[in-house]
C-alpha positions, 0 to 999 in steps of 0.5 A: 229584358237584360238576363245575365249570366255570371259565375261566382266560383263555379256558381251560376247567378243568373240574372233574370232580367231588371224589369218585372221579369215576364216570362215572355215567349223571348224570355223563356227562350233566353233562360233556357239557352242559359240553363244549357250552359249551366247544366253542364258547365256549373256546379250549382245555379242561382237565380236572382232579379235585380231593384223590385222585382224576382219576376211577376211571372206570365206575361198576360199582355202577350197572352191577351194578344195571342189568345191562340197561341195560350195553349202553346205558352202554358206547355213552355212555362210549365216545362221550364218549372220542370227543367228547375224541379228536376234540374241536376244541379242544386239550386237556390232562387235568391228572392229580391224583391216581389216574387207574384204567380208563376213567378212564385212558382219558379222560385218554388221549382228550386232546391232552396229559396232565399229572400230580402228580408226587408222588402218584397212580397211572395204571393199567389195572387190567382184566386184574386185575378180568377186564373184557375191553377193548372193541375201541373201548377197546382201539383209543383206548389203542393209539392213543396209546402205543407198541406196547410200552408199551400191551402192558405197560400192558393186559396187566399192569395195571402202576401207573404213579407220575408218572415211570414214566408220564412215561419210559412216554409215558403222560404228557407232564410232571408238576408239584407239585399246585398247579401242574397248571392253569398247567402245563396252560395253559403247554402250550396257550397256544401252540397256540390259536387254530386253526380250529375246523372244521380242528382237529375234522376233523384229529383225526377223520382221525387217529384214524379206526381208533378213532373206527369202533371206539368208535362199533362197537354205535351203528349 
């Protein structure tokens, strides 16, 4: 798994982990526990993998064998997208390499995005794999691109290398791998420092359409 947890100044960088980062029950677990930490001891967040992947997202061979527990997962994997979407600090997902399904979404969930311009795709691979979107997942997508853009991405399953992201707006600017981290805080050094209270509760205005339908099955 090999999450890490690092401060550039008073920036988080969270190291997702250095495989093809699945969100495990054990790695939503972890994650969580580190964005506890930064909540309320950063003054920004980025989050990054390491080599080939940003994360491949759900972890289908845990699900294949807790076929009972699916519901259960969902619900953790959509409240993390929510913690993100709504997280009171200004984010930025540095992009560094295949970024597939949820692990797209989780990207999608922050402020900004950044991504390797050389290498990597940024997809939503579940038209191709027949796994429907959920309305919270398909609601946290659609609030962030353009109409048209989430019709190609979500029903296509399109590949989108660093510039077809970038002209698409599924990113916000791209950089040479070992530039991703000081391109990401570039972005967030002018922006930090807002209260807060303020900030989560904006965010939770904004994207109260998918905030209801992430958090749809937890009632």
């Amino acid at each position: 798994m090999a999450t890490n947890l690092e401060y550039h100044d008073h920036f988080a960088v969270l190291t997702l982990g250095d495989d093809e980062n699945r969100f495990s029950p054990d790695w939503l677990e972890t994650i969580n526990g580190h964005l506890d930490e930064i909540e309320t001891g950063a003054s920004g967040l980025i989050t990054i993998g390491v080599g080939k992947f940003y994360s491949n997202g759900l972890d289908l061979e845990w699900l294949m064998s807790n076929g009972d527990r699916a519901e259960w997962y969902v619900d953790q994997v959509q409240e993390l997208f929510n913690r993100i979407l709504t997280f009171p600090l200004p984010t930025v997902a540095a992009v560094n390499g295949h970024a597939f399904g949820a692990g797209a979404m989780l990207a999608i969930a922050h402020d900004y995005r950044t991504m390797r311009e050389d290498r990597g795709y940024y997809c939503f691979p579940e038209v191709d794999i027949n796994i429907p979107f959920t309305p919270g997942m398909a609601a946290l997508i659609q609030a962030k691109l353009t109409p048209q853009t989430a019709t190609t991405a979500m029903t296509t399953g399109h590949r989108y290398n660093a510039p077809d992201a970038l002209a698409a707006g599924l990113v916000d600017e791209t950089a040479p791998e070992n530039a991703l981290v000081a391109a990401a805080t570039a972005r967030l050094t002018p922006i930090a420092g807002k209260d807060r209270g303020t900030l989560g509760a904006i965010k939770a205005t904004m994207y109260k359409s998918a905030t209801d339908a992430l958090h749809q099955g937890r009632q």
